[in-house]
C-alpha positions in Angstrom: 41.3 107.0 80.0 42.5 103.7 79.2 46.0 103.0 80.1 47.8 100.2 77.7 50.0 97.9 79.6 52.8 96.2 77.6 52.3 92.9 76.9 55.8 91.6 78.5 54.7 93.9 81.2 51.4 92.1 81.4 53.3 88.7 81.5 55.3 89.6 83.6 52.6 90.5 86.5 51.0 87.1 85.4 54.4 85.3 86.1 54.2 87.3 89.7 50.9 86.1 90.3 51.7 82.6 89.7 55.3 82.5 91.7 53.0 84.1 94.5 50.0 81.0 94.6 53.1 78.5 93.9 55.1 80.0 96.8 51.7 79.9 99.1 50.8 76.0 98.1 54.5 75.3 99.0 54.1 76.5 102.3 51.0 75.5 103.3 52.2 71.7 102.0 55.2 72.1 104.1 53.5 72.7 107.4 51.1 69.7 106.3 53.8 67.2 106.3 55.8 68.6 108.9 52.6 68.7 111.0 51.4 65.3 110.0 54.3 63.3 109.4 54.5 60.8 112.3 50.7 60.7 112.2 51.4 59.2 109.0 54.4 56.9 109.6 53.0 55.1 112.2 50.1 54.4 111.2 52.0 52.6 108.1 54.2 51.3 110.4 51.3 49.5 112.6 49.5 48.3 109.7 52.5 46.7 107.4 53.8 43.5 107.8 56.8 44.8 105.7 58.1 47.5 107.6 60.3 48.6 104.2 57.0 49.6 102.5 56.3 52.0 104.8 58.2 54.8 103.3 56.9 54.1 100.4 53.4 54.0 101.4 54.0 57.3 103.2 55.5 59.0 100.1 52.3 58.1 98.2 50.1 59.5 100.7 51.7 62.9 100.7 52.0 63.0 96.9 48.3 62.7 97.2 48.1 65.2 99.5 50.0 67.7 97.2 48.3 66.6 94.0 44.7 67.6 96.1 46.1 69.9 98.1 43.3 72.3 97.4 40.8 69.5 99.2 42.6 69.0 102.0 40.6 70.8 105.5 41.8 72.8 108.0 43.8 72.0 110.8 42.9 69.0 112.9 40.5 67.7 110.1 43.8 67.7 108.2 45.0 64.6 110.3 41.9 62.3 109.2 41.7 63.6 105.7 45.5 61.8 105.5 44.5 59.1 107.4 41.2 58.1 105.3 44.0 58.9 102.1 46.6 56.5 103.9 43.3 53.7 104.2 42.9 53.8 100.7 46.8 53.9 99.4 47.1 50.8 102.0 44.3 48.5 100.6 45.7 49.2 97.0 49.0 48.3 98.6 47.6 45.2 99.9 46.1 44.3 96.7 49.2 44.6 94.8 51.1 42.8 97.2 48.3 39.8 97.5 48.9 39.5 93.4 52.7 39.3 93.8 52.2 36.8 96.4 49.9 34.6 94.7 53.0 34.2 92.3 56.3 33.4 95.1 54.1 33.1 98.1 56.3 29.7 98.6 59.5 31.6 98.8 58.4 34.9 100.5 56.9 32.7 103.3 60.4 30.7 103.6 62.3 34.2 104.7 59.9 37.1 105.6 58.7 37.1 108.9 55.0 39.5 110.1 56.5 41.9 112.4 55.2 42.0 115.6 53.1 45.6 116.8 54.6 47.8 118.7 55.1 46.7 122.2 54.3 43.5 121.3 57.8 41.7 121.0 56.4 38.3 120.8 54.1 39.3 118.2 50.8 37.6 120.6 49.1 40.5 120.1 49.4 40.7 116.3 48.0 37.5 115.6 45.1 38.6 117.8 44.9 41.5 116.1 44.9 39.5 112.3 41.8 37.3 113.7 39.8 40.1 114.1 36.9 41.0 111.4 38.6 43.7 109.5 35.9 46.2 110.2 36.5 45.7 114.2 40.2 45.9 113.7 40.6 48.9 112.1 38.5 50.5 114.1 40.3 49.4 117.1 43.9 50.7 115.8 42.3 54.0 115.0 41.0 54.5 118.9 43.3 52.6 120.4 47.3 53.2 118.5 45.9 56.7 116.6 43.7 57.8 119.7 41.3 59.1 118.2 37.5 59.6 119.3 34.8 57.5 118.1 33.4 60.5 116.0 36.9 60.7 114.5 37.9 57.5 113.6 33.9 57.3 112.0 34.9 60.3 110.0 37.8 58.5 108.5 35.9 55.3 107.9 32.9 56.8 106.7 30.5 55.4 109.5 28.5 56.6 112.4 30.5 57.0 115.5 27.8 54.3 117.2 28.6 51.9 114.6 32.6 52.7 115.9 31.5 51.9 119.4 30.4 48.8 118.5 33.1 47.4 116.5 35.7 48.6 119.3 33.3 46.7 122.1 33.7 43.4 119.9 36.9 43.8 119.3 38.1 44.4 122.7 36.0 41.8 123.6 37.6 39.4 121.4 41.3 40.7 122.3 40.7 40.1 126.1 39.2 36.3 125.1 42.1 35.6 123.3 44.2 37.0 126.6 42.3 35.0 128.6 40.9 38.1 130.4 37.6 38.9 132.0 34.5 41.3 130.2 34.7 44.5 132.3 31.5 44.9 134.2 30.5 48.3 132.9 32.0 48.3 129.2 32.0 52.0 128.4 34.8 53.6 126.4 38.3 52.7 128.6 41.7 52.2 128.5 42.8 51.6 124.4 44.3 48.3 125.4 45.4 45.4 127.8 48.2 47.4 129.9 50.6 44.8 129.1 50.3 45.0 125.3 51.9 48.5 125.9 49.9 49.4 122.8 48.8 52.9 124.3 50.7 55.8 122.2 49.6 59.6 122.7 49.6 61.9 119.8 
């Protein structure tokens, strides 16, 4: 037998239903951006030449995150599905800031200043770092300032971890030139860059 169940009753359980999924994708966002959060910032922070637009570049990743929240993976794939998200809210970024430029580019250049990497208080290794191919560069930051593998940082720029280990090679190669420094004699996967750069960060 059939039992009839109110239709505020029914709404009611509905209403339940939906506080309960809101409640879970709350949570499960939380622990995302408390998890991630640094992750996030500095890799803003070592890719802006305008350190105030790092907030805001960071506040547009995770609204992205929340928005797709139901595409984001698992635990440590979590970090690199941010990171390609961050890629993609930078270069639009860039874009918009190139057209703005294009318009004042005599002023802003009279009174904004690149800031240098971190550890790199004379800014040297920045302007290294801007001469590089962009493909080598970013590859680079990834293994050497985010630490992460070759089969990693491929994952986030949607190559093949050998074609990673190439662009690092020429783009350390390239770095030590421009140091003045000699080509290691076995070049295999090393130290993420010159000691004195102090551009080595952990996790």
């Amino acid at each position: 037998m059939n039992q009839h169940v109110p239709t505020d009753d029914r709404e009611e359980q509905q209403q339940v239903r939906a506080d309960d999924g809101y409640a879970q994708r709350e949570r499960r966002f939380r622990q995302l951006y408390e998890e991630h959060y640094l992750h996030i910032q500095a890799y803003a922070v070592r890719r802006l030449d305008v350190q105030a637009d790092v907030a805001d570049v960071v506040a547009e990743v995770f609204t992205t995150a929340w928005r797709r929240l139901d595409d984001v993976p698992p635990a440590a794939e979590a970090r690199l599905w941010l990171y390609g998200v961050a890629r993609r809210v930078l270069a639009g970024h860039r874009r918009g800031k190139e057209r703005f430029r294009r318009l004042i580019d005599r002023i802003e250049a009279s009174h904004v200043a690149p800031q240098p990497a971190l550890g790199d208080p004379d800014g040297r290794l920045t302007r290294v770092l801007r001469q590089l191919p962009p493909a080598e560069r970013e590859a680079l930051m990834l293994v050497a300032w985010e630490q992460l593998s070759y089969a990693e940082a491929a994952q986030v720029l949607g190559c093949s971890p050998n074609a990673i280990g190439i662009r690092v090679h020429r783009a350390r190669t390239r770095v030590r030139e421009a140091f003045g420094e000699p080509p290691p004699e076995n070049p295999v996967r090393q130290t993420p860059m010159p000691a004195h750069t102090g551009g080595n960060h952990g996790r």
